[in-house]
N, C-alpha and C positions, 0 to 999 in steps of 0.2 A: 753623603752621610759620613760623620766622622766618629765611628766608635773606640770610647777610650776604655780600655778593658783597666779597671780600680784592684782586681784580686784575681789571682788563679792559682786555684789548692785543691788537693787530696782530699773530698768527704767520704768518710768511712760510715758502715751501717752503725746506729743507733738503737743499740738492745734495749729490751726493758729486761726487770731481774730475772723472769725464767726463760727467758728467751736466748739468753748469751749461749753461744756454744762452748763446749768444754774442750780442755784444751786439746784433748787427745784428737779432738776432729778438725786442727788446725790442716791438713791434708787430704781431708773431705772433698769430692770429687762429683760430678755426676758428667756422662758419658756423651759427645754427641751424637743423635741416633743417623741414619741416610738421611733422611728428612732435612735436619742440620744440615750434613754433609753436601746437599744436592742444591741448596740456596746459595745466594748473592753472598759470596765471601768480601764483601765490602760492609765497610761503615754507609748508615740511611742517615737524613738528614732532615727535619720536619720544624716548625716555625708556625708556633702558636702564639696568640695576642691577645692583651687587656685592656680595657678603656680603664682609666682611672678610677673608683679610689680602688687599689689593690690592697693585700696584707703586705707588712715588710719582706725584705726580704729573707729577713731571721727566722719569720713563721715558714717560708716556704723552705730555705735549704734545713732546716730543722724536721719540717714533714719529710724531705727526701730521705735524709738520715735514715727517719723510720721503717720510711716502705722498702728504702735496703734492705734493711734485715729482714723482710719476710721474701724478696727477692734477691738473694745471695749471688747469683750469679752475674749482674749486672757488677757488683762492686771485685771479679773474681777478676781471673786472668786463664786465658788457654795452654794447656800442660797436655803432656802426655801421660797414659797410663803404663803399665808394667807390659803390656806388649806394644807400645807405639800407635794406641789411638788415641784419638783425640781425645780428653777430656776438656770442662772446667773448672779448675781450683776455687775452689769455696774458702781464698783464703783475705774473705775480706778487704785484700788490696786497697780497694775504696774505686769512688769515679772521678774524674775532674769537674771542678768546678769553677765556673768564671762568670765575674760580676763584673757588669759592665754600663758604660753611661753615654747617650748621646746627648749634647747641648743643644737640642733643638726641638719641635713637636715630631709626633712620629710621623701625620700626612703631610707633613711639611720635605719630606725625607727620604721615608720607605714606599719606594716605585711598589704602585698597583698592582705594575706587570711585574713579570719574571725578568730577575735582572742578577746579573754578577755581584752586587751590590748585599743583595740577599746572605751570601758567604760570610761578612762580617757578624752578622748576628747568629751562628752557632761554631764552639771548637772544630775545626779541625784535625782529624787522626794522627799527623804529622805533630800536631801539639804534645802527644800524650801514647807514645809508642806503646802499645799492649794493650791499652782503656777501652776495656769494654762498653763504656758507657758516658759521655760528655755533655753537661747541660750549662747554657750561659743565659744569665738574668740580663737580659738590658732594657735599660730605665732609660725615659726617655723628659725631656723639659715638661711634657705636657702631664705627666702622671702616667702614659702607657706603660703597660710591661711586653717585651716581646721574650718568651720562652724557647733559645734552641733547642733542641733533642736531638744528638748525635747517637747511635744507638751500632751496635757490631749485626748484619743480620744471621750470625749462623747462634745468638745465642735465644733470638725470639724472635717468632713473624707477627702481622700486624696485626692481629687479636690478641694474642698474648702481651704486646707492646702497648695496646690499649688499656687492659686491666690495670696494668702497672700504670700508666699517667691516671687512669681512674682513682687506684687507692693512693697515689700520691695527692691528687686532690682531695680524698678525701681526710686524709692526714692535716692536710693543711685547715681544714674546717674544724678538726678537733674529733671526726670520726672514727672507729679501730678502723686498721688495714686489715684485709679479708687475705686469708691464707691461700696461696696458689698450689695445684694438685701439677705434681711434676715425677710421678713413675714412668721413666722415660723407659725404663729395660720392658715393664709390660705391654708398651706399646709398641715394641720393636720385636716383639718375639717371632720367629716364624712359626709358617703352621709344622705341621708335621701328619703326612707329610708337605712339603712345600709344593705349591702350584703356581708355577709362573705364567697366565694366561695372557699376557699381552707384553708388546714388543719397550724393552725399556732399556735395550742399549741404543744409545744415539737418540733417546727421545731424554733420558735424565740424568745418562751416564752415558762415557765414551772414551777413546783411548786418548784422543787429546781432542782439544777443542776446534782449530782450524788446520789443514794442511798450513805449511809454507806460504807457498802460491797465493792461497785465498786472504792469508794474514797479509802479506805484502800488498796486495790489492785495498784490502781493507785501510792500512795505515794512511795508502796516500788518498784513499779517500775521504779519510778522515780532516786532513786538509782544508776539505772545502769549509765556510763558515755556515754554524746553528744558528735558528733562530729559535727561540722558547718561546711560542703565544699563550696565553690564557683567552678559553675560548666559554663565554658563558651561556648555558639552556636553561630559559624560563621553564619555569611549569606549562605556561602557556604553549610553549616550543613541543615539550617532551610530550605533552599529548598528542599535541599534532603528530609528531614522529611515531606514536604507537601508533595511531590512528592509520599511518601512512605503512606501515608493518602488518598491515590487516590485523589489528589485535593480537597478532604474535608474541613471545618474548614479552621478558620484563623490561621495566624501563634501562637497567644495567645493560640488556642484552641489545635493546633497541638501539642504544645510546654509542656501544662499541662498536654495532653495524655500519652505524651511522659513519662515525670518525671514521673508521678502518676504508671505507668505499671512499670518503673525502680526500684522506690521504693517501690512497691509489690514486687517485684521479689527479691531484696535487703531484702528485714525483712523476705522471708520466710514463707509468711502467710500460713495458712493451705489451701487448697483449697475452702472450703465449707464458709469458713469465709468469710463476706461482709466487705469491705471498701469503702468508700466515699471520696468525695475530695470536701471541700467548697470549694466555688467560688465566691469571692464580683459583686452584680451586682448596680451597679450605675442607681439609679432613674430618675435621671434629664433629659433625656432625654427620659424613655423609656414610662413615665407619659404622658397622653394627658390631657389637654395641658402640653407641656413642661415645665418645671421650669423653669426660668430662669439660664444661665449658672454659674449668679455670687452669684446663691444662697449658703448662705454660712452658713455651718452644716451640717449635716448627712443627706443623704437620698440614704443609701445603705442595702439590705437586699440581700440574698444568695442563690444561687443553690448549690442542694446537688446529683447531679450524682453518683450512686452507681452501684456496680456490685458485685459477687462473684470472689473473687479471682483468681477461679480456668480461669473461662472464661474473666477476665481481659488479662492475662497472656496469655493465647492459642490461642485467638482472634488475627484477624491484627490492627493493629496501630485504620485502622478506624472505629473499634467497639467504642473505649476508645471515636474518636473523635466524633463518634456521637451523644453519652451519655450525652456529655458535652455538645455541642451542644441543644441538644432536652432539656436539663433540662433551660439552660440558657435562650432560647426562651421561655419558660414558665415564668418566672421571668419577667412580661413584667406589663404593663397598668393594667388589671383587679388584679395581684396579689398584687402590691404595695399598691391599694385601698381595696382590701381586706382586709391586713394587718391593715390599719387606720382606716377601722370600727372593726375589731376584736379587737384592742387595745383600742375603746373607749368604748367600751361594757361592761357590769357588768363581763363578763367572763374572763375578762384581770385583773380584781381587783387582788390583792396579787404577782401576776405572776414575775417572776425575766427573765431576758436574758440566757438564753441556754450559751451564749460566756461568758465562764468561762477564767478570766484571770490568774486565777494562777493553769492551766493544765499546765502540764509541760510534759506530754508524750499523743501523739493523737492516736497511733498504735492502731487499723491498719488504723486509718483514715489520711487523709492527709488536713492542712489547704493552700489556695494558697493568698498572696499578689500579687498586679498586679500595678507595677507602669511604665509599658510601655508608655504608652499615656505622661506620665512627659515629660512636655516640656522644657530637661535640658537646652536648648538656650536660651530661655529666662530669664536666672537667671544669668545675665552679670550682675557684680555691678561696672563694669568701672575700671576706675586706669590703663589702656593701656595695662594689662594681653591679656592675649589669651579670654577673654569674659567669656563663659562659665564654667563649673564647669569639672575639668578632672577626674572628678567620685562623684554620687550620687550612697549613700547605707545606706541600713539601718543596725542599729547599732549591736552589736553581739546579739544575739538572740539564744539561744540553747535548742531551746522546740524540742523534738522531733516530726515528721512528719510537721514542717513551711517549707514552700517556699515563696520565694521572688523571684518573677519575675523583674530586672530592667534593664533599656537600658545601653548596654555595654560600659565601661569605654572608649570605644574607644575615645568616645567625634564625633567630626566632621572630616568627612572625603568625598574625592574626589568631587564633586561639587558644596559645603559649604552646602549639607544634612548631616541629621545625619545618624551615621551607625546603619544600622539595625538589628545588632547582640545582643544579650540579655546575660545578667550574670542571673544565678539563683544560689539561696542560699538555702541550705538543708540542714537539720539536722536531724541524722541517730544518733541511736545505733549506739557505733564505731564498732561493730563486722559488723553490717550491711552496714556500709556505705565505709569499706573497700570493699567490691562487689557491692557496688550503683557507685563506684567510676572505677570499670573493666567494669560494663555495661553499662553506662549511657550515651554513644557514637554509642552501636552498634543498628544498624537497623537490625538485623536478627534475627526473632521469633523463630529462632532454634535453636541460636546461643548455644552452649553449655555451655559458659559465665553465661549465666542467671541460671547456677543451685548455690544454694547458699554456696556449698562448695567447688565451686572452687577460688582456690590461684592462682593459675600462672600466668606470665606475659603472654600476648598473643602476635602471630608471627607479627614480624612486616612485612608490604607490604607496601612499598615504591612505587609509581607512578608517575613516571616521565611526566611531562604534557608540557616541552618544554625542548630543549635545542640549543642552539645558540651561536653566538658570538656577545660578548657587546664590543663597538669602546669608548675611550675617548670621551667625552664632553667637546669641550672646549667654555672659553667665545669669546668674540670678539675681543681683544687684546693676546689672548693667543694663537689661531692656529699657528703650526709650517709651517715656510714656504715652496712652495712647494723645495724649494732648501734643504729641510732639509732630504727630501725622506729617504735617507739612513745613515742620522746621528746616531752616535752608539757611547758607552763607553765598554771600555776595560774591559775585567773582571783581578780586579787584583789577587796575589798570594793568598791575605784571601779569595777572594772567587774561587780561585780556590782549593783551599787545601778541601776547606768544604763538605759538603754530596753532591755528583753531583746525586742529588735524591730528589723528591718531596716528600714536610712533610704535614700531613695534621690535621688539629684542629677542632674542634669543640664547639658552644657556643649556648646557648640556649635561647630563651627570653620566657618568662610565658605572655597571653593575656594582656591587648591587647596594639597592636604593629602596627604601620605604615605599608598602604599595601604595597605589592612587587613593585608599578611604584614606588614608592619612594624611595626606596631600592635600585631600578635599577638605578634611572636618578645619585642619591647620588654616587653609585661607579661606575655611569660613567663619571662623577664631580672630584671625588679623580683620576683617572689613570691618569685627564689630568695633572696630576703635578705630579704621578708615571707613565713615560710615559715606566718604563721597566717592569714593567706587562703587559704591550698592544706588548711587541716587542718581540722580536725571537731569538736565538742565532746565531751566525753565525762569519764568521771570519773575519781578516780584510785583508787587503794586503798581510803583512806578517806572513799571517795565524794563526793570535794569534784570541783567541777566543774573541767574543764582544756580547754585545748585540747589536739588531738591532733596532732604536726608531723607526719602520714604523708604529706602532700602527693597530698591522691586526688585536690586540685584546684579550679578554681573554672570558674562557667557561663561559658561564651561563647555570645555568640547576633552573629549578622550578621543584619542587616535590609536592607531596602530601600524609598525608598516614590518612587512612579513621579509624583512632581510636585515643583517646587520649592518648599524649603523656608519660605519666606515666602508662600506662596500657603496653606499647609496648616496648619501649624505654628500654631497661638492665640500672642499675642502676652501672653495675658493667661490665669492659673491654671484649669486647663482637664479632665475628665475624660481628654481627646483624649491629654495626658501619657503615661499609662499606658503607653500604647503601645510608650514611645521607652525605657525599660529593662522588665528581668527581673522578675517576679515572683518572691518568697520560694515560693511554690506549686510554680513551675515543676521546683523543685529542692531538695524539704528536706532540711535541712543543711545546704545549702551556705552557706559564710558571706562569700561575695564573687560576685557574678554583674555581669557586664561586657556591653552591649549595645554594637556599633555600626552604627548606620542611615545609611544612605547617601542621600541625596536627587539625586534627577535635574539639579538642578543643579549636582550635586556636592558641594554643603554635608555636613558630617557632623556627627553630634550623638550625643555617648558619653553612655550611662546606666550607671548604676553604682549598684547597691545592694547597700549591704554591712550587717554584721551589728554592732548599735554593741557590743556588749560587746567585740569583740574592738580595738578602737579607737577612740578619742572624734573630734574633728575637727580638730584640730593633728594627730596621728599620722597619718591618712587624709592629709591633706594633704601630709607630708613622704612620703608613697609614691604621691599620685599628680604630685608632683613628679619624683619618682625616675623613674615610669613616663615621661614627657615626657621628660627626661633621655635616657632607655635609647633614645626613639623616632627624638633624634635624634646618636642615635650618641657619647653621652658614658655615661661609665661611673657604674653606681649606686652611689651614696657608701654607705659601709660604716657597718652601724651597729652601733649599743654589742650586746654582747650582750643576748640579753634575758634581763631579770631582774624577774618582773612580782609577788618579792615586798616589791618598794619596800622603805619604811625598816621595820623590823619595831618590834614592837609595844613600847613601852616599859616597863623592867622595873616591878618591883610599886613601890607608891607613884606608880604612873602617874594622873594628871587627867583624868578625861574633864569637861569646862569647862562645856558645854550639854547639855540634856538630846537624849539622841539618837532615841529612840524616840516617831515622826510626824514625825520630820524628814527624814532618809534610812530608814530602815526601820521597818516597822511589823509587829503583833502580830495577823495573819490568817492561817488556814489558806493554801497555797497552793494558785490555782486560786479565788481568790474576793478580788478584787482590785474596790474599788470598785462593790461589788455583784453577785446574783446572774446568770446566766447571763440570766436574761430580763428584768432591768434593763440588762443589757450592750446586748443585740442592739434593745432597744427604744429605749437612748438610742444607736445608732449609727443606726437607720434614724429617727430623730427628726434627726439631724444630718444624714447624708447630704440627707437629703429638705428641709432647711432652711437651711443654709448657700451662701453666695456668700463670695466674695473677691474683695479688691481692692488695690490695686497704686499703691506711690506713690514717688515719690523724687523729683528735683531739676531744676527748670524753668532749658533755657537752648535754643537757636534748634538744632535739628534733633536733639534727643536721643530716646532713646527709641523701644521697638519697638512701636507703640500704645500708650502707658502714659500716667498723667498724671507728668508731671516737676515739681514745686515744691519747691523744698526745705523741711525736716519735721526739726524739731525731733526725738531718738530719743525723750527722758526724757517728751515729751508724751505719748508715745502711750498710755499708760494712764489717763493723765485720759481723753482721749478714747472709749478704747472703753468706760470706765466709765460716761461722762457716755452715751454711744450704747446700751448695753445698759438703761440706763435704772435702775440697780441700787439697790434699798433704802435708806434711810440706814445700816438696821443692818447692812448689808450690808458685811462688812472683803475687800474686794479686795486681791488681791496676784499681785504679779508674781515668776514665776519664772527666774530667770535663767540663760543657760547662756553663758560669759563662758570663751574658749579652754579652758584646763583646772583654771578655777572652777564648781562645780556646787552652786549654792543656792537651796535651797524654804527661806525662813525659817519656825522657827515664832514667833517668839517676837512679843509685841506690837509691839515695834518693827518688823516687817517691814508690820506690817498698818495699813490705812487708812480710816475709813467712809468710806461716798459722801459726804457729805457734808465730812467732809476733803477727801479729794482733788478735789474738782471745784471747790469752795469757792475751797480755799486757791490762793495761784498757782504758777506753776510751779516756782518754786524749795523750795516747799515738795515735792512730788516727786521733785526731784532730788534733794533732803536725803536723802531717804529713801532713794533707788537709790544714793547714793553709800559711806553711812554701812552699809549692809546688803553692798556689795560691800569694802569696807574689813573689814567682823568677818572674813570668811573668807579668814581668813589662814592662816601655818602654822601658829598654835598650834591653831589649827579643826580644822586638816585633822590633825593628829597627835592632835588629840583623835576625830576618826572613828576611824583607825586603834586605836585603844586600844580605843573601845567597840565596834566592829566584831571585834576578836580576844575578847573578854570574854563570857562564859558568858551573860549579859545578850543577845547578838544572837544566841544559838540561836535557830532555829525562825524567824526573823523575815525579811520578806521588802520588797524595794523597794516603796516610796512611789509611784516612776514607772510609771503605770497604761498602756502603750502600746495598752488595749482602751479608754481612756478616751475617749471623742469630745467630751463637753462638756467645759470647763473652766468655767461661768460658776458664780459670777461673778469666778474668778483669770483670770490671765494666764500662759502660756508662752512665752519667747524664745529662740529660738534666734539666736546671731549670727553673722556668718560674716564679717564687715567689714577683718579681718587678713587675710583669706583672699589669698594672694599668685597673683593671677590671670595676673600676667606672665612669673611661672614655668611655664606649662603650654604653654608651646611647645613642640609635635609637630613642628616642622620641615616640612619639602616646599614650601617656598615661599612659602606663602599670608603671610597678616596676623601670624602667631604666636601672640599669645593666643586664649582661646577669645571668641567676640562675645557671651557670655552663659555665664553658671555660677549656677543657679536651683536651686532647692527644687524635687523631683515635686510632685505632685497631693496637697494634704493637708487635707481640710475637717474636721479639726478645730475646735471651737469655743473663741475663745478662745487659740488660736496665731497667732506672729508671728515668721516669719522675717527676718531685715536682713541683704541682704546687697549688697558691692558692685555697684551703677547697671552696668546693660548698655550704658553709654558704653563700657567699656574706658579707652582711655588718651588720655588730653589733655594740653596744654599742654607745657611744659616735661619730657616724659620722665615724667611723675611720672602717677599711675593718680589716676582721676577720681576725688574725694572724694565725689560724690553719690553715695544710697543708694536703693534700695529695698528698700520692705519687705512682704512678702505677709501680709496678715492673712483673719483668717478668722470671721467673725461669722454670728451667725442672718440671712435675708436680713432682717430688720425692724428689724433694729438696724445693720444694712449699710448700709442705705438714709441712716442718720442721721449714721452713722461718716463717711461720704463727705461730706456737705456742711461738718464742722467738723472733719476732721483737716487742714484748713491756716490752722486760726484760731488766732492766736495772741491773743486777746479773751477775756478771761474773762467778760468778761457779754457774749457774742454770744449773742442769741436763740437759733440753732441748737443751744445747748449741753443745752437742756430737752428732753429724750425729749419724743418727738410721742404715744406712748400712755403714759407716766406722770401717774399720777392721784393721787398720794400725798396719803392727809388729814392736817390738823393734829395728830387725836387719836394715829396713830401713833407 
């Protein structure tokens, strides 16, 4: 992300006529109270976002102007008074302001997760020495807005800091700014006389903050590297989690129990050792009398819930939540007036804040932010967008042991409340937070997860929680009539020749994401204009095969699997697959079955297997385009009629050019396709029982879901598996190509190569070959199938493509998917947009090779990652070979000699 900041200047507050102050209160002051004094003497940093269409940016810095003047102290600067405390100067200073642009979309750019990267989009304090307050506008190619908010925290805590982005928004709509209540002296008064009932030096005050010793400790452990995860809890999670708290605590309290015992278990602590978990408790209400709500400034002071390690950990969930509990109820009435007669006593003199801002490692204690209560709705600033913000968070932050509790990006959902799911943000030692990140899902106190030396993925348990048949949706001008009952299209010779065999894919979206009615009503929206997903096969008159448009439907299945998705999920081609769509079994006939599994993190990962006759992978694509489209609320583009009997067949005196018979179709009974039933079933349990695969694409510094990443040559990869299988001289390998909606098994010599050619020659001699063979099939190719496909000649004969075939050695089959337009599949609801992966299912085929675009998603410039991976699939003995020389670009590298090839001269 390359942000160009256009403007950074001085905005001062915006009076109206009786609101200007006079001049004699250019030296107007207000005080800061303990409260102030006792918080995070640091600049906070927060990062709010807009979908397009926004107001300019004149309407916005103009509202800001405004809501200055009724919050003076933002635009003020810190002073001392006439005996050396602290004040802030009310003298309008102004705050910084910075307008800014990136040249790219924003999901094209701005990482999901918590990233360094985060930092350019709001000022930093070093910008703007004294600026109590720093906000940056940046625009992005797509029409996003992203809003930083740099903010000082001793002059507001995060209620009062809300108020003010509230009536800033509402300024920006054209509504008054509501006046903030700030007697900061009556709020600080002591009693009298003063009663200090509980212990407040060293819990908020103290003579200094670390010994020596402890700080020197502290620094070089600082040393080690952060990680900052964002970790998401459905609704569907956090009930469980109350559930599993015996109905204890609120979800806030549930939710902190929850982390705080994960990340014990995650660092490893020793048993005997105590850990704490601060907890911000907000004054304003728990004071009698109440403050008023729009008091504006600090009036937050902390619970500190502790336990030993050992009995955090061994304990059930609602040990954690009653700790939290019991301490936070302490933190009430008597202790906040405590605190303001302790602070104004001779015994507060010299004393500094306990909240040290430049700790940078809290182990074994845990600090928690709580911005749940943010009321993200209310921070509409107009301009006809979606209102709201489709993510509040705070800025990168890599102290270790912070948490950030805040309301889930989801934004709004189902009916127009917000969702109830929360993101938290943690930051772990990386060695730690690689097992904060396997446990931090599970609810079982036995789980053997929680010991901290384990690595392995865990088994995935898929829960199937319905399965059904979903009918087209149509509008009101679109129902087919009932005379249409049995209207049907032909399947012509391209889709007969094709794999009479369902293909199945997979993609995945990272939280958070549109619920499933959405999902559903959207691809029951798309069939009614794919109306041959909803229909049936079946024949016609003259018994030629058709589809049937009766629209009986296609599978829906909803899943569930009760752990997060990168904890379970194989990174790498896996039986485990299977799992995550339908089976052709579960439902014969059907010729579209649609999974979606839900992961406890929220993640969702769509399966999809459909029926390839009834569509190759350019048509799939333009509908499950469509379906993303309908998800998020735009209408499915209208297509041509269908008319599946293409160009017909050329009159007499027609050319059929190549011979076509072993090329596309062949002269077998049907029902005995590459051998008999017990060479079928012997060479599938020969494959299954022998095959591995492996996974490769394009090496650059944090790519990749376990994978290896180098970048791979495509046109190699057939030397390679050739040279790894170890194959004959007399052996003519060949590669089958499947190239958008080109489909060619050459027969002819020129398609074919000995081993000893292709391993021989160099690479360009292959390319020749894959270039010059995808060049013949052209249209006169293709109008010459057509002609011998209509011609008395193709009676009786039946496809080439064997989908019972499990070996291919010693050829090659490609499939490519590399056009495949992955930034189209945006579902909406807030999250990332594309899906973070669009993969091939589980296929150990010997001898297949899918490519498709790198599970980077989108880099640079806007523009979709060019690396590839590609999943191939060999015997394991020729696996083992593949792998050490599919990144050789060496023609004579040793590795390139099969390890059991024995070939004699006399051969």
């Amino acid at each position: 992300m390359k942000v160009r900041v256009e403007s950074s200047r001085i905005l001062k507050p915006l009076y109206g006529g009786d609101d200007r102050p006079r001049a004699a209160d250019a030296a107007e002051h207000v005080p800061l109270t303990p409260f102030d004094r006792v918080t995070d003497d640091a600049h906070i940093a927060v990062l709010f976002a807009y979908r397009p269409p926004t107001p300019p940016n004149s309407v916005l810095v103009r509202a800001l102007a405004v809501a200055l003047a009724a919050y003076r102290e933002w635009a003020g600067r810190l002073s001392a008074d006439g005996d050396g405390k602290p004040v802030i100067l009310l003298n309008d200073a102004g705050v910084r302001l910075v307008e800014a642009y990136v040249d790219a979309p924003h999901d094209a750019c701005v990482s999901p997760d918590p990233s360094p990267s985060w930092l350019a989009l709001h000022p930093s304090p070093d910008e703007g020495p004294g600026e109590l307050l720093q906000v940056q506008l940046t625009r992005f190619a797509c029409g996003a807005l992203v809003v930083g908010f740099t903010m000082y925290h001793r002059v507001a805590d995060g209620p009062a800091t809300t108020q003010f982005l509230v009536d800033w928004c509402r300024a920006a709509r054209g509504a008054p700014v509501r006046p903030p209540a700030r007697d900061r002296a009556a709020l600080c008064a002591p009693r009298d006389p003063p009663a200090v009932e509980f212990e407040h030096l060293g819990t908020e005050l103290a003579s200094e903050r670390f010994p020596a010793a402890v700080e020197e400790e502290a620094m070089a452990t600082a040393a080690r590297p952060v990680a900052t995860q964002k970790v998401h809890f459905s609704e569907e999670f956090l009930a469980r989690l109350k559930q599993a708290a015996g109905g204890a605590g609120s979800t806030f309290e549930c939710v902190v129990a929850h982390v705080w015992r994960a990340m014990t278990r995650a660092r490893g602590l020793p048993g005997g050792e105590t850990t704490r978990v601060r907890i911000s408790v907000d004054g304003r209400h728990r004071m009698r009398p109440p403050l008023p709500r729009e008091y504006f400034g600090n009036v937050i002071l902390w619970a500190y819930p502790r336990a030993k390690a050992r009995d955090l950990t061994a304990q059930p969930l609602r040990y954690a939540v009653d700790l939290i509990r019991g301490e936070i109820a302490r933190v009430g009435d008597r202790y906040f007036k405590s605190f303001i007669d302790f602070a104004a006593s001779e015994a507060a003199e010299g004393l500094v804040s306990t909240v040290d801002p430049d700790q940078w490692v809290l182990k074994p204690n845990v600090d928690v932010d709580s911005w749940l209560r943010f009321p993200i709705r209310e921070l509409d600033i107009g301009g006809g967008g979606g209102g709201c913000p489709f993510y509040f968070i705070p800025s990168y932050y890599p102290v270790e042991g912070l948490m950030f509790l805040v309301p889930s990006s989801r934004g709004l959902v189902g009916e127009g409340r917000q969702s109830r799911s929360i993101d938290a943000y943690v930051s772990l030692f990386e060695e730690d937070m690689d097992v904060f990140r396997r446990i931090c899902y599970s609810l079982d106190d036995n789980d053997d997860h929680h010991h901290h030396h384990h690595t392995e993925t865990t088994a995935m348990k898929v829960r199937v929680e319905s399965s059904r048949i979903l009918k087209p949706l149509y509008g009101g001008d679109d129902r087919p009539r009932a005379a249409d009952a049995t209207e049907h299209v032909p399947l012509t010779p391209f889709d007969r020749v094709t794999d009479d065999a369902h293909i199945a894919v997979l993609f995945a979206y990272r939280p958070p994401t549109p619920p499933n009615s959405v999902l559903v009503r959207a691809l029951a929206v798309a069939l009614a204009a794919y109306r041959e997903w909803a229909g049936r096969l079946s024949a016609d008159g003259d018994g030629k095969p058709v589809i049937l448009l009766n629209d009986a439907g296609v599978r829906l299945v909803e899943a569930y699997v009760d752990a997060p998705h990168d904890a379970c999920v194989s990174p790498d081609p896996s039986p485990s697959w299977l799992a995550l769509h339908p089976s052709p079994d579960e439902g014969p006939g059907e010729l579209l079955q649609v999974q979606l599994t839900r992961f406890a993190c929220g993640a969702l990962v769509v399966g999809f297997t459909m029926y390839h006759r009834v569509a190759d992978g350019p048509a799939t694509t333009q509908f499950l385009v469509d379906w993303c489209r309908a998800a998020r609320g735009a209408p499915v583009r209208r297509r041509r009629a269908t008319a599946r009997a293409l160009r017909p067949a050329r009159p007499a005196g027609r050319r059929v050019r190549a011979p076509r018979d072993g090329a596309r179709v062949r002269a077998l009974p049907r029902g005995r396709r590459g051998g008999g039933d017990g060479d079928r079933r012997q060479a599938r349990r020969d494959a299954e029982g022998a095959l591995q695969r492996g996974v490769s694409g394009q090496a650059e510094a944090g790519g990749g879901r376990g994978r290896q990443h180098v970048r791979v040559r495509r046109r190699a990869r057939l030397a390679a598996m050739t040279r790894a299988r170890g194959c004959r001289r007399r052996d003519h390998p060949r590669a089958h190509l499947r190239r958008r909606r080109h489909r060619m098994r050459p027969p002819s010599p020129a398609s074919t190569s000995e081993r000893a050619d292709l391993t021989a020659q160099p690479l360009r001699y292959a390319v020749d070959l894959i270039r010059g063979e995808i060049a013949r099939v052209g249209d006169r190719y293709f109008k010459s199938f057509i002609d011998f496909a209509a011609s008395e000649a193709a009676e009786g004969l039946v496809s080439t493509v064997d989908p019972d075939q499990w070996v291919l050695k010693p050829n090659v089959d490609v499939d490519s998917w590399l056009r495949f337009p992955i930034r189209e599949l945006d579902i909406g609801g807030g999250g990332g947009g594309c899906p973070f992966y669009f993969i091939p299912s589980y296929y150990p085929v010997e001898g297949l090779m899918f490519l498709v675009p790198s599970s980077r998603g989108l880099v640079g410039e806007g523009r979709q990652s060019r690396s590839i991976d590609a999943y191939v699939s060999l015997f394991e003995e020729d696996m083992d070979v593949f792998r050490r020389i599919c990144y050789s670009l060496d023609d004579n590298d040793d590795h390139h000699h099969h390890h059991h090839h024995t070939e004699t001269t006399g051969e």
